[in-house]
N, CA, C and O atoms as a CHARMM CRD file, in Angstrom:
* protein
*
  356
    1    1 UNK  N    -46.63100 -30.74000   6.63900 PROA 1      0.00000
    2    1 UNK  CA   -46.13900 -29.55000   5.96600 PROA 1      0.00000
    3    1 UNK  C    -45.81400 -29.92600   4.51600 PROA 1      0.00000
    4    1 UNK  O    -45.49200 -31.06000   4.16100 PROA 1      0.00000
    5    2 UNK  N    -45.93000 -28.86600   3.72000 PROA 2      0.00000
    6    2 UNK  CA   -45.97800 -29.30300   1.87300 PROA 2      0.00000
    7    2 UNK  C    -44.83600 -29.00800   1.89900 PROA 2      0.00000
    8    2 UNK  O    -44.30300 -28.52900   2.90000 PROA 2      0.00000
    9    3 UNK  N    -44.07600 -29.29500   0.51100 PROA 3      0.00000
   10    3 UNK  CA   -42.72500 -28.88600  -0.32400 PROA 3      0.00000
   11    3 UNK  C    -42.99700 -27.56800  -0.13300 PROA 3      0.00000
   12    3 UNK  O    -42.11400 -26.98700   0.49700 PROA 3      0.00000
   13    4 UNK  N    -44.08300 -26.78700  -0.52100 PROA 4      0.00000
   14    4 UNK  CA   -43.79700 -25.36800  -0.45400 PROA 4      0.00000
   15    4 UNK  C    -43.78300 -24.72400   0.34900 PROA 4      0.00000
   16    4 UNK  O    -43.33900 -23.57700   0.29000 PROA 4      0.00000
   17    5 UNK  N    -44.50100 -25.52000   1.85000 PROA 5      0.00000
   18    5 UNK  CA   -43.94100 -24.53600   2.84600 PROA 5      0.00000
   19    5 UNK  C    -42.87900 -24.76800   3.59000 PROA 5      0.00000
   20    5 UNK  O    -42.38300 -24.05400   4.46200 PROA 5      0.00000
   21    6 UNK  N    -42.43500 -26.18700   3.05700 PROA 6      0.00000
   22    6 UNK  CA   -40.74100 -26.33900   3.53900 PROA 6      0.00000
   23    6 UNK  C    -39.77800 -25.18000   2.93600 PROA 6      0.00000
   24    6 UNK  O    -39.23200 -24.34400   3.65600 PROA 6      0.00000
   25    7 UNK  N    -39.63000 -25.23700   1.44300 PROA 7      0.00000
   26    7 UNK  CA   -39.30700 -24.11200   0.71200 PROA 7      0.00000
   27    7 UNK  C    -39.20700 -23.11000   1.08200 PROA 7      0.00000
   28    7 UNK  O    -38.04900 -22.69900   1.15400 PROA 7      0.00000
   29    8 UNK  N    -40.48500 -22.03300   1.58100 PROA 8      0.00000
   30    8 UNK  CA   -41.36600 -20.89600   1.75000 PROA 8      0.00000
   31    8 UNK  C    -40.35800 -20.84900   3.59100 PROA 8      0.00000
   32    8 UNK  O    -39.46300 -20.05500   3.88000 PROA 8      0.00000
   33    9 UNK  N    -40.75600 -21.62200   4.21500 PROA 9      0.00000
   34    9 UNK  CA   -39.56600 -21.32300   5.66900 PROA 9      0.00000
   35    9 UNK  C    -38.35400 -22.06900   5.48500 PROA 9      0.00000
   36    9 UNK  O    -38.29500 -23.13900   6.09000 PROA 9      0.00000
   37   10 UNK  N    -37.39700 -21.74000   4.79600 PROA 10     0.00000
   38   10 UNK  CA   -35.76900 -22.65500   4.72100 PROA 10     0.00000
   39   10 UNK  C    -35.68900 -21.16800   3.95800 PROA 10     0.00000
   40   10 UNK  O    -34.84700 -20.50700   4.56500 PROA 10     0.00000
   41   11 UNK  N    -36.34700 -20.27600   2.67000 PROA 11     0.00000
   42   11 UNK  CA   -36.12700 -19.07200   2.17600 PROA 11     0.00000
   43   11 UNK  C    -36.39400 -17.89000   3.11200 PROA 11     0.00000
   44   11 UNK  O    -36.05200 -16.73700   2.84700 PROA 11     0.00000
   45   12 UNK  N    -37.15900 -18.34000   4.44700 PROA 12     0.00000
   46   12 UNK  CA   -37.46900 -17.15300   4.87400 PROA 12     0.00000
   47   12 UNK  C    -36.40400 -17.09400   5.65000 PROA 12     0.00000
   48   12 UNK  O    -35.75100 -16.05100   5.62700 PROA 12     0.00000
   49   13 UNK  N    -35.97100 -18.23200   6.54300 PROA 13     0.00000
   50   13 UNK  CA   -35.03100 -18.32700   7.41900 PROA 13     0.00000
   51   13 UNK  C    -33.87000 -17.99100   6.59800 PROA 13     0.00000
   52   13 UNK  O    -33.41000 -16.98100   7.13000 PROA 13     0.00000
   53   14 UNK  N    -33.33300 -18.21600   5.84600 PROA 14     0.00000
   54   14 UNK  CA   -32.37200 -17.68400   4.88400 PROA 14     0.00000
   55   14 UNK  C    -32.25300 -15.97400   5.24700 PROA 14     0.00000
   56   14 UNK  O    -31.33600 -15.56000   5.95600 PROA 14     0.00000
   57   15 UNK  N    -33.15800 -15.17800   4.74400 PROA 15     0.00000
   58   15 UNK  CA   -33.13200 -14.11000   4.39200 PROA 15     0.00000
   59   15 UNK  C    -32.87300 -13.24600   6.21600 PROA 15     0.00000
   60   15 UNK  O    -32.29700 -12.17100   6.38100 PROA 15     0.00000
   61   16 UNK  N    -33.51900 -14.15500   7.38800 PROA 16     0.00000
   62   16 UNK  CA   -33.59400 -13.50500   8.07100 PROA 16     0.00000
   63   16 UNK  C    -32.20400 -13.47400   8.87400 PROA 16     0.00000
   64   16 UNK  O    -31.89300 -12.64100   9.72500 PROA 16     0.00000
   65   17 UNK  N    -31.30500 -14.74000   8.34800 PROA 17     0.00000
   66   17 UNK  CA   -29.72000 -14.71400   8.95600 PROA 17     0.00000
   67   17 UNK  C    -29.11200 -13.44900   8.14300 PROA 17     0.00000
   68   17 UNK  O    -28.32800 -12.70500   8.73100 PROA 17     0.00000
   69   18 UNK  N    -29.42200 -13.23500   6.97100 PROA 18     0.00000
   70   18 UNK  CA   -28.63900 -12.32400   5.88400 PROA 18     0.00000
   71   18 UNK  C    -29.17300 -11.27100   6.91800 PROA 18     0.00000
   72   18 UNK  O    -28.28400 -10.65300   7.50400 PROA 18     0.00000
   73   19 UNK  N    -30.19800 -11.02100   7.17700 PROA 19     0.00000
   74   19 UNK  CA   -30.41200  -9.27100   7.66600 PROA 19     0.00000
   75   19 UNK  C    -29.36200  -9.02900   8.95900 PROA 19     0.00000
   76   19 UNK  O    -28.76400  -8.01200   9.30800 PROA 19     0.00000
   77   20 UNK  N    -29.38900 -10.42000   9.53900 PROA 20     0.00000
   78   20 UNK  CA   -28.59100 -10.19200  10.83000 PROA 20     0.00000
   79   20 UNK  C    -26.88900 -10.15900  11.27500 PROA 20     0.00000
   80   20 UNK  O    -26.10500  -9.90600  12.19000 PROA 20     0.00000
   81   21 UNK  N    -27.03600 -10.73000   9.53500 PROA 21     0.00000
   82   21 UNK  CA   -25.63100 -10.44000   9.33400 PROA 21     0.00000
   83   21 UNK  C    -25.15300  -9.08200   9.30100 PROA 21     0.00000
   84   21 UNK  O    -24.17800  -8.63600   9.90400 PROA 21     0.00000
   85   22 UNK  N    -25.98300  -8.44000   8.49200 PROA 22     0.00000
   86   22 UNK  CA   -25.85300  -6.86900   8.10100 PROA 22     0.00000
   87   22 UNK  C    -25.94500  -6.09000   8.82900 PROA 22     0.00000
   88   22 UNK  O    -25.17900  -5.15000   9.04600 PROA 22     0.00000
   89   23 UNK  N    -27.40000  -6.50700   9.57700 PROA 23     0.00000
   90   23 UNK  CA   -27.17000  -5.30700  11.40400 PROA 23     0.00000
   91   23 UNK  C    -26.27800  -5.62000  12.38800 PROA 23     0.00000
   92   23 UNK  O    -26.06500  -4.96100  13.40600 PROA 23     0.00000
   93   24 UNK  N    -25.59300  -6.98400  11.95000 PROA 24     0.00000
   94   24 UNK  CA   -24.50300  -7.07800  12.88700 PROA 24     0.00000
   95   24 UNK  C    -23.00400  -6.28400  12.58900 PROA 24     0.00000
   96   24 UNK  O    -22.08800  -6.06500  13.38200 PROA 24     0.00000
   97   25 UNK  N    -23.13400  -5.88700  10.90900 PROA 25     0.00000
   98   25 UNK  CA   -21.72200  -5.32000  10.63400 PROA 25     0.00000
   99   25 UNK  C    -22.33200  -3.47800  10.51500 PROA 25     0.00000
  100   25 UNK  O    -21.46400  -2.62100  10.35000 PROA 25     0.00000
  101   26 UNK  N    -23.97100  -3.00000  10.62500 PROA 26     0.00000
  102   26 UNK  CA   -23.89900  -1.83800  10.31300 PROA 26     0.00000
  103   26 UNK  C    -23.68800  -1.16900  11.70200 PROA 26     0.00000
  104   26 UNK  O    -23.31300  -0.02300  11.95000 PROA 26     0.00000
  105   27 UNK  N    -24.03700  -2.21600  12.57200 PROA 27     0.00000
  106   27 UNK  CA   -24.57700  -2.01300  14.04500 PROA 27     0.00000
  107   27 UNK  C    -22.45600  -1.78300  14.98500 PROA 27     0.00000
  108   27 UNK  O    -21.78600  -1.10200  15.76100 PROA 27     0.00000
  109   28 UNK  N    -22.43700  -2.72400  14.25300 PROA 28     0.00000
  110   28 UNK  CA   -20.83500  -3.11600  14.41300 PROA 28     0.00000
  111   28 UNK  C    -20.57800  -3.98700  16.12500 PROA 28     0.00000
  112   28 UNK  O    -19.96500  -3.88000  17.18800 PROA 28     0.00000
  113   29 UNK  N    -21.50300  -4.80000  15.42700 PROA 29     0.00000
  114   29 UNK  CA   -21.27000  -6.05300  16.80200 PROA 29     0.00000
  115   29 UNK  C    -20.93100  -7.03400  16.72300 PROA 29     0.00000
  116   29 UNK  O    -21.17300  -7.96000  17.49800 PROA 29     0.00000
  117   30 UNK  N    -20.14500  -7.05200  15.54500 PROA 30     0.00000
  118   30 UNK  CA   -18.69100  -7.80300  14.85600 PROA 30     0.00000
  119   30 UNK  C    -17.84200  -7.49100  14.25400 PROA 30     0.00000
  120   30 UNK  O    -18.36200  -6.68900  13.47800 PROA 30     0.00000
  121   31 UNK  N    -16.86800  -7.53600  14.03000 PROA 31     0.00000
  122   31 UNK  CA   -15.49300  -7.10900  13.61300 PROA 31     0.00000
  123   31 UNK  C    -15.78000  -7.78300  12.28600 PROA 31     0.00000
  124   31 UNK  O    -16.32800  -8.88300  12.35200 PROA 31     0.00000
  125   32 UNK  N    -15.40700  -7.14000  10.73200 PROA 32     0.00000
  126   32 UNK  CA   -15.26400  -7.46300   9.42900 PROA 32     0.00000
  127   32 UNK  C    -14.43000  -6.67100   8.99700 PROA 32     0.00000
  128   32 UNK  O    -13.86400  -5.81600   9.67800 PROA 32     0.00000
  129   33 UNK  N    -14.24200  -6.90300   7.64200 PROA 33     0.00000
  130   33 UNK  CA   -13.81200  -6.07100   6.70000 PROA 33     0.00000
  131   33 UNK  C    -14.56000  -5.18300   6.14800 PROA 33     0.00000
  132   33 UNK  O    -13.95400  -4.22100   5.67800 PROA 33     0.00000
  133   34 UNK  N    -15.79300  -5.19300   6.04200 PROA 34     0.00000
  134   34 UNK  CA   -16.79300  -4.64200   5.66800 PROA 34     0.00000
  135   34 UNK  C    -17.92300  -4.15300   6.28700 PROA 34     0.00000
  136   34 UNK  O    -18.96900  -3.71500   5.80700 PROA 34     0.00000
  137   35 UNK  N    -17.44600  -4.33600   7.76600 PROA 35     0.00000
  138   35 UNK  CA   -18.34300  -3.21200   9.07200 PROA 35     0.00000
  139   35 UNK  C    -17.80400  -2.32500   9.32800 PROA 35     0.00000
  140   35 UNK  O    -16.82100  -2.04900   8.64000 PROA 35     0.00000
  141   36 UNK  N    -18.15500  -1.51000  10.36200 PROA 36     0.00000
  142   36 UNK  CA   -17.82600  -0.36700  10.95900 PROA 36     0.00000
  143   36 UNK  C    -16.32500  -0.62500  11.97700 PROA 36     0.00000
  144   36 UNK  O    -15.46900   0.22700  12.21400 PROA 36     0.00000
  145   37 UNK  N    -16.35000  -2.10100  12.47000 PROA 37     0.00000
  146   37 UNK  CA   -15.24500  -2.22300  13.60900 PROA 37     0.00000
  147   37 UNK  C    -14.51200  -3.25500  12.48400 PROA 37     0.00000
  148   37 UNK  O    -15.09800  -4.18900  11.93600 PROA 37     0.00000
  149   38 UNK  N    -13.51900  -2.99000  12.33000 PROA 38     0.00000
  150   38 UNK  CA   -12.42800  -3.77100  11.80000 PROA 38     0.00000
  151   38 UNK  C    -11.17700  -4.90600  12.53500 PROA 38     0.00000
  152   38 UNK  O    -10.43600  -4.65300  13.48500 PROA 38     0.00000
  153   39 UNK  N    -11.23900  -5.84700  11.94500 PROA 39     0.00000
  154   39 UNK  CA   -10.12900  -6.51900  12.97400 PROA 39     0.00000
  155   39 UNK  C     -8.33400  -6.23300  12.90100 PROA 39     0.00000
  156   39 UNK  O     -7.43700  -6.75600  13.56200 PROA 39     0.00000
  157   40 UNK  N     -8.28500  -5.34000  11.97200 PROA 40     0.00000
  158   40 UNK  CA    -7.23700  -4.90900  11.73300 PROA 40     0.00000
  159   40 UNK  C     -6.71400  -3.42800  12.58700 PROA 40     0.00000
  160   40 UNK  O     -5.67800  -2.78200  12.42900 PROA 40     0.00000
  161   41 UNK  N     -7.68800  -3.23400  13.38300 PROA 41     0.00000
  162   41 UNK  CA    -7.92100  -2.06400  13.87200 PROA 41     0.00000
  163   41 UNK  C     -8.05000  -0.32000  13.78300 PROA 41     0.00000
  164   41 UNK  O     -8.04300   0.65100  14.53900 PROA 41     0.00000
  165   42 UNK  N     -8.17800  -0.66300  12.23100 PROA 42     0.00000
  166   42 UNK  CA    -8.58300   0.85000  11.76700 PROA 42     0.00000
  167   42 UNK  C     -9.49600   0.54400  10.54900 PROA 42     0.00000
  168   42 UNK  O     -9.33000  -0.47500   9.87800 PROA 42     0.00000
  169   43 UNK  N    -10.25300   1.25800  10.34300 PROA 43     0.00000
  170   43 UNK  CA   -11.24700   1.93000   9.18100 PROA 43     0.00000
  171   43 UNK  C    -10.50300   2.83200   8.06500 PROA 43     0.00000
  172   43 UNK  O     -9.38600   3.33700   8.17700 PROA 43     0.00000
  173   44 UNK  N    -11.28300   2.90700   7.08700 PROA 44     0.00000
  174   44 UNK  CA   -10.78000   3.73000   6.41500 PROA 44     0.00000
  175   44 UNK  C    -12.29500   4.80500   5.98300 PROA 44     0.00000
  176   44 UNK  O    -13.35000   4.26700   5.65000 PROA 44     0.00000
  177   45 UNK  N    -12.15900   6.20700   6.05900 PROA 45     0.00000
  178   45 UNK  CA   -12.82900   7.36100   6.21000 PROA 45     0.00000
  179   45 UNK  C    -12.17200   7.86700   4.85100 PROA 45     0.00000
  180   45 UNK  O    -11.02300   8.16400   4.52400 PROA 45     0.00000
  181   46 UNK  N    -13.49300   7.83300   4.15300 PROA 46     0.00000
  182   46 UNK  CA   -13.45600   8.76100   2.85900 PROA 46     0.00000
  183   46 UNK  C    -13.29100  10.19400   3.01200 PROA 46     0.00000
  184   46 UNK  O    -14.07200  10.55600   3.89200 PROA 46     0.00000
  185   47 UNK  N    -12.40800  11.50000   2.40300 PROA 47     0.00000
  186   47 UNK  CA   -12.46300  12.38500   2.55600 PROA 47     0.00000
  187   47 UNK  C    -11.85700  13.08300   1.55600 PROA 47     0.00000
  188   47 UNK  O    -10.65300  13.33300   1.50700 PROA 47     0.00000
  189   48 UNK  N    -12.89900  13.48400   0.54800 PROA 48     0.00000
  190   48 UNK  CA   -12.89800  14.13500  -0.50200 PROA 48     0.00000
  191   48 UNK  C    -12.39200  12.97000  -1.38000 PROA 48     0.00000
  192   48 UNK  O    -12.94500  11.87000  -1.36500 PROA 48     0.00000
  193   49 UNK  N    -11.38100  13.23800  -2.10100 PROA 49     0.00000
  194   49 UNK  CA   -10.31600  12.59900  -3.21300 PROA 49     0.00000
  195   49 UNK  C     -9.65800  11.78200  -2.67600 PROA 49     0.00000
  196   49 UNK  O     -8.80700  11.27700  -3.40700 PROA 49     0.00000
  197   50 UNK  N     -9.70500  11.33900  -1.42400 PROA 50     0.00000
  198   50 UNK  CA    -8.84600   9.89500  -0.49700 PROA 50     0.00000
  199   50 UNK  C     -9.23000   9.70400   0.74900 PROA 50     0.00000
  200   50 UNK  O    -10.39300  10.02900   0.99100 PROA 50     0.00000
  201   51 UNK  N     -8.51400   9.21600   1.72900 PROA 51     0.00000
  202   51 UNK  CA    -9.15200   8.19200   2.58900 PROA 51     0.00000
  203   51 UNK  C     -7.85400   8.02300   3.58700 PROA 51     0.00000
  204   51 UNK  O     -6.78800   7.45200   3.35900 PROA 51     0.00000
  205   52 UNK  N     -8.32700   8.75400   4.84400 PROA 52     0.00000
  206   52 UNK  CA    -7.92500   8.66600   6.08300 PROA 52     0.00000
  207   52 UNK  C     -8.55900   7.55000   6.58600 PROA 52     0.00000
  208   52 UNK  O     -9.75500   7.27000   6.49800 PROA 52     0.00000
  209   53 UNK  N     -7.23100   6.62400   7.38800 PROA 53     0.00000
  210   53 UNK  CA    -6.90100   5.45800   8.25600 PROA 53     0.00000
  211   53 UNK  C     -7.28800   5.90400   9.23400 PROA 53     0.00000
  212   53 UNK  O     -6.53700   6.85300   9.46000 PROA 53     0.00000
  213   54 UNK  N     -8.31300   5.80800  10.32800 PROA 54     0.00000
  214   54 UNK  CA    -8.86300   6.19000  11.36300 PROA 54     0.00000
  215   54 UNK  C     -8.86000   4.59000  12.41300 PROA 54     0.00000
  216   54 UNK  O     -8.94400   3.44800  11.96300 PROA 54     0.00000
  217   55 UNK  N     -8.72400   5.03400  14.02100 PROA 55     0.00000
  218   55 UNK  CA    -8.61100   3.21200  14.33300 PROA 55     0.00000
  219   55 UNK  C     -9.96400   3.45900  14.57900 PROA 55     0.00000
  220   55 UNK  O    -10.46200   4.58500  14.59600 PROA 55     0.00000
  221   56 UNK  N    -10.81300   1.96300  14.85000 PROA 56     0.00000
  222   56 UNK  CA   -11.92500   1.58100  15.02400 PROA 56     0.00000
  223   56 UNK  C    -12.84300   2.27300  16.59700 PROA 56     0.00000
  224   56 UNK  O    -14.04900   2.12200  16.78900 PROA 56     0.00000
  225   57 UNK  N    -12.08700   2.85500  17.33900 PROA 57     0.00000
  226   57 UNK  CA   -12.91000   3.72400  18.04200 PROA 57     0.00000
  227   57 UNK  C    -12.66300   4.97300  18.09400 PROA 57     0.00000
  228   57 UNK  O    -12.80200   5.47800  19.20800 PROA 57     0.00000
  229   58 UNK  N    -12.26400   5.80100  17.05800 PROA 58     0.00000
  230   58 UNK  CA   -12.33700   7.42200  16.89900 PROA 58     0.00000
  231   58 UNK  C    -13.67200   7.50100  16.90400 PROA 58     0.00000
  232   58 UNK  O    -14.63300   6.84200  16.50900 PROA 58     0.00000
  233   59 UNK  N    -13.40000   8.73000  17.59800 PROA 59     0.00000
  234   59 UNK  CA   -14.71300   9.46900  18.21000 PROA 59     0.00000
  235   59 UNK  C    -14.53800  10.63500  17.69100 PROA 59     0.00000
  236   59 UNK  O    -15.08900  11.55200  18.30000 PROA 59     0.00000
  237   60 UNK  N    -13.83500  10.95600  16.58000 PROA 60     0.00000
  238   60 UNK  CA   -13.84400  12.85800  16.20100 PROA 60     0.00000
  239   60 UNK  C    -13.19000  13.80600  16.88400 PROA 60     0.00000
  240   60 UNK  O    -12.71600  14.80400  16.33900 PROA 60     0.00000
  241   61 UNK  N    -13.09500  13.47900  18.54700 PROA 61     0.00000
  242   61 UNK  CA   -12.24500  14.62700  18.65800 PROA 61     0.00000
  243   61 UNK  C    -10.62100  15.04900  18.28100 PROA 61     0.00000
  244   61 UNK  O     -9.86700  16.01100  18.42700 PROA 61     0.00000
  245   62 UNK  N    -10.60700  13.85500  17.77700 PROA 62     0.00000
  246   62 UNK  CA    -8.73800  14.81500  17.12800 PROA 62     0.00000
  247   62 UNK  C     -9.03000  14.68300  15.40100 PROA 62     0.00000
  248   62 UNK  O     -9.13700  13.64700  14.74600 PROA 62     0.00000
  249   63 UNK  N     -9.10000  15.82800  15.02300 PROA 63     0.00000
  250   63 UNK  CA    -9.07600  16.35400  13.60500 PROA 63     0.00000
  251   63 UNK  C     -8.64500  15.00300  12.81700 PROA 63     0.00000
  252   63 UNK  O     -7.68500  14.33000  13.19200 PROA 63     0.00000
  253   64 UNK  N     -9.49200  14.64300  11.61600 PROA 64     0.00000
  254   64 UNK  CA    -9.32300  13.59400  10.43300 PROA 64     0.00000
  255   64 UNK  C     -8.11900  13.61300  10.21900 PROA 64     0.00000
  256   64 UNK  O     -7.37900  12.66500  10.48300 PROA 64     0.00000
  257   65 UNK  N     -7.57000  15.20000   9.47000 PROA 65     0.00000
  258   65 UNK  CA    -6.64300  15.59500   9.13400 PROA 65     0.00000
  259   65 UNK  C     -5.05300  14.81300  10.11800 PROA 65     0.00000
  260   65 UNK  O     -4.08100  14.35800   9.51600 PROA 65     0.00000
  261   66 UNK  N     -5.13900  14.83300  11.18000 PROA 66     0.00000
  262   66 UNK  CA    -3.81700  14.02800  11.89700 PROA 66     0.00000
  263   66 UNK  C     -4.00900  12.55000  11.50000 PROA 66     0.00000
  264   66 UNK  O     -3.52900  11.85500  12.39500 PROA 66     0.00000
  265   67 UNK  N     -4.48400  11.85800  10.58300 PROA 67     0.00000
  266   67 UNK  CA    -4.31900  10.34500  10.59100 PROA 67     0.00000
  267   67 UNK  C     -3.89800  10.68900   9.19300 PROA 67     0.00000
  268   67 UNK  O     -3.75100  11.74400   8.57700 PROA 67     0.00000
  269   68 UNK  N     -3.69600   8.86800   8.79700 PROA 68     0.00000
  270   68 UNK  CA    -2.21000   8.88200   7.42000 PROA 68     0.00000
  271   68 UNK  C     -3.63700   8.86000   6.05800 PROA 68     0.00000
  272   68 UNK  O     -4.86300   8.79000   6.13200 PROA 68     0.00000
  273   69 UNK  N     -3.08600   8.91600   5.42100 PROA 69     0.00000
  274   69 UNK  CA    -4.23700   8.71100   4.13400 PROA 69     0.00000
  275   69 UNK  C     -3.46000   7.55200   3.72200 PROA 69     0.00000
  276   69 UNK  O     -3.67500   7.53900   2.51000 PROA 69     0.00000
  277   70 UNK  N     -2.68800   6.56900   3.97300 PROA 70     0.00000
  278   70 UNK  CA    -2.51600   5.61700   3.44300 PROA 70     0.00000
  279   70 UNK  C     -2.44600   4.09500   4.55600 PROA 70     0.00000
  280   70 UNK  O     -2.22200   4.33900   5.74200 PROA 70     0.00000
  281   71 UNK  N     -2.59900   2.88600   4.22800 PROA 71     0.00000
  282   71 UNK  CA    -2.72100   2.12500   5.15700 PROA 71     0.00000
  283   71 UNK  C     -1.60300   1.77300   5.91200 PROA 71     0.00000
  284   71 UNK  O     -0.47300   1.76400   5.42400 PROA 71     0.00000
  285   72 UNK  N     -1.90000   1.41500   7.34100 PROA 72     0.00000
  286   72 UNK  CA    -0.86900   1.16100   7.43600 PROA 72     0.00000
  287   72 UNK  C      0.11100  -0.01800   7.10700 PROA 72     0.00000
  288   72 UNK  O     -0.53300  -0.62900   6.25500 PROA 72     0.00000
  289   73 UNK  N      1.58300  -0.86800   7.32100 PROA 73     0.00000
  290   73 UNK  CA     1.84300  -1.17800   6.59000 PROA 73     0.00000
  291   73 UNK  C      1.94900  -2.52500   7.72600 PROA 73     0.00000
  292   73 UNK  O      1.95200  -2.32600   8.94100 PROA 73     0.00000
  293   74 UNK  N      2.02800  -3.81300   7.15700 PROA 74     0.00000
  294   74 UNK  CA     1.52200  -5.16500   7.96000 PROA 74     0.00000
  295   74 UNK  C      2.24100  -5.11000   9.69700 PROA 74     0.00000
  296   74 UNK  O      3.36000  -4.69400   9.99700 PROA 74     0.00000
  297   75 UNK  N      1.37900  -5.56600  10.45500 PROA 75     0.00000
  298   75 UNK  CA     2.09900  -5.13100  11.50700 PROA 75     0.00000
  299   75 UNK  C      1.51600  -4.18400  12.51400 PROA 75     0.00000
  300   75 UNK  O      1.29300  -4.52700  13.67500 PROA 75     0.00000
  301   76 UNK  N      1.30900  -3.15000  12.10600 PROA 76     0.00000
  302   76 UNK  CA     0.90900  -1.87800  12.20900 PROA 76     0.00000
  303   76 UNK  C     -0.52700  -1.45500  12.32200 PROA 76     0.00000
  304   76 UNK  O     -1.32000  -2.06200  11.60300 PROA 76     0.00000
  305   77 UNK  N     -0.92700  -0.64500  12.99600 PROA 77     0.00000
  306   77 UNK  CA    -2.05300  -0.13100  13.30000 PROA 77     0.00000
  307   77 UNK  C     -2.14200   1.44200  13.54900 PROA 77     0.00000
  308   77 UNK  O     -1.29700   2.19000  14.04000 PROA 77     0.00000
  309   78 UNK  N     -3.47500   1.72900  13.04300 PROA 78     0.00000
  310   78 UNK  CA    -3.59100   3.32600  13.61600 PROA 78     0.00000
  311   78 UNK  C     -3.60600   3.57300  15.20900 PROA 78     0.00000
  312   78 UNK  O     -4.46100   2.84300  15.71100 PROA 78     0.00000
  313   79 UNK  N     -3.07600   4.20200  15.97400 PROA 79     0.00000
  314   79 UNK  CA    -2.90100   4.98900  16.96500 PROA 79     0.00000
  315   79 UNK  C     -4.28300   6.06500  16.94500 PROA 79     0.00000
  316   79 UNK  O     -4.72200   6.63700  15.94800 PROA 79     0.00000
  317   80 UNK  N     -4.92800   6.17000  18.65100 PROA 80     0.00000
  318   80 UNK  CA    -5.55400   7.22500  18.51200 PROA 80     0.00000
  319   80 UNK  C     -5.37900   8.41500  18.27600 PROA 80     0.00000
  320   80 UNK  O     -6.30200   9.14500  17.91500 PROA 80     0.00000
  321   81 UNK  N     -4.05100   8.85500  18.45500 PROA 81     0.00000
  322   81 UNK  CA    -3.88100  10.33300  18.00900 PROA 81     0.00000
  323   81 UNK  C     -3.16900  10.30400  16.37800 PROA 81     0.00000
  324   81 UNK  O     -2.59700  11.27700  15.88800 PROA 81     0.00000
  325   82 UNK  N     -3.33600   9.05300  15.72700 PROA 82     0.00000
  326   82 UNK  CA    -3.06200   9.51800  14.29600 PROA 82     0.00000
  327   82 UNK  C     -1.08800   8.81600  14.06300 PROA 82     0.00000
  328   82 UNK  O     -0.49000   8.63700  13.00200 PROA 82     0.00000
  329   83 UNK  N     -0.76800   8.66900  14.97900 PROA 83     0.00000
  330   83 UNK  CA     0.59700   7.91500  15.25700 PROA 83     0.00000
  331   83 UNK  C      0.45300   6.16100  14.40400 PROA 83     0.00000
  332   83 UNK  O     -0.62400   5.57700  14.52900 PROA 83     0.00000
  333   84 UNK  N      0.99000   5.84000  14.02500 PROA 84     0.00000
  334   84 UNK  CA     1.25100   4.57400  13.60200 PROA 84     0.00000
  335   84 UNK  C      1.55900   3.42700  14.78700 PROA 84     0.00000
  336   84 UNK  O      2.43700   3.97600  15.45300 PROA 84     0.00000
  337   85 UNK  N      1.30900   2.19300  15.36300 PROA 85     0.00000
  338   85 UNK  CA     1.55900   1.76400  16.30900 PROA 85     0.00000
  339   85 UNK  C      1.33600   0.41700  16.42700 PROA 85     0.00000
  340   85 UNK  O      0.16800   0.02900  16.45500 PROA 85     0.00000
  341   86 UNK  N      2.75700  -0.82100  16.54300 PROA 86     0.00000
  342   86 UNK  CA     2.60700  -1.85100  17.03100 PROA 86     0.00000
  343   86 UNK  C      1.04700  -2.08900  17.25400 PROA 86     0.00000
  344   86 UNK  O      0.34700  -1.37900  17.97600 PROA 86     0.00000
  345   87 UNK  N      0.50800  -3.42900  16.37200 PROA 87     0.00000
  346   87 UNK  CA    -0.61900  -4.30800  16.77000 PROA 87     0.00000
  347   87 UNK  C     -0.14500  -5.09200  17.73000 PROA 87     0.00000
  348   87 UNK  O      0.96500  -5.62300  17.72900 PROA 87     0.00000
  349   88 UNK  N     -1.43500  -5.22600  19.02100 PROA 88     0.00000
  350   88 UNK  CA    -1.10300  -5.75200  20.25100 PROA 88     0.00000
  351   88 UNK  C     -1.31600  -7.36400  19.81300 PROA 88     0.00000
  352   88 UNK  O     -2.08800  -7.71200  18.92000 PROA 88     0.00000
  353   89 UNK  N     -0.50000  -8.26700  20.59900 PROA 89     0.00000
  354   89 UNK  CA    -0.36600  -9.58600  20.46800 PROA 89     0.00000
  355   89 UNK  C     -1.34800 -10.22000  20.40700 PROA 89     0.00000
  356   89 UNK  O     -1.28600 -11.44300  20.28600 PROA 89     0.00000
C-alpha cells in the first residue's frame, strides 16, 4: 500500500467516525449537549423570542407553554408536566 493510500483510508476512516458521531447525536443514541437527549435531562425548545426547558422525553402532549423558559437551576431538572424536580442520584 502507497503513502497515498495510507492517507486516502486514515481520511476516509476519519470522516466516517465524524458522520457517526452526528447520527448518533441527530438520531439521539447518545446523550450530549448538543443532541436531541441531554444528560442533564432537559432540552431546550426554541419558541419564538425564547426557549422552553422541555425534559428529554416530551412527547407534546402537555402544551410547551407549561414548561419554564429559563433553565433550571443546578440540581434540578425538568419534570414531565413542566414542574421543576430533584435530579435522580
Amino acid at each position: 500500500m502507497t503513502t497515498r493510500q495510507k492517507v486516502r483510508t486514515v481520511l476516509f476512516a476519519a470522516i466516517a467516525l465524524l458522520l457517526v458521531f452526528v447520527l448518533m447525536d441527530a438520531l439521539g443514541l447518545r446523550t450530549s449537549d448538543t443532541g436531541v437527549v441531554s444528560p442533564k435531562g432537559y432540552i431546550a425548545i426554541s419558541h419564538g423570542g425564547h426557549s422552553h426547558y422541555v425534559p428529554n422525553d416530551w412527547d407534546g402532549s402537555v402544551p410547551i407553554s407549561n414548561f419554564p423558559s429559563t433553565p433550571p437551576p443546578d440540581g434540578m431538572t425538568v419534570g414531565p408536566n413542566g414542574e421543576l424536580v430533584p435530579l435522580a442520584p
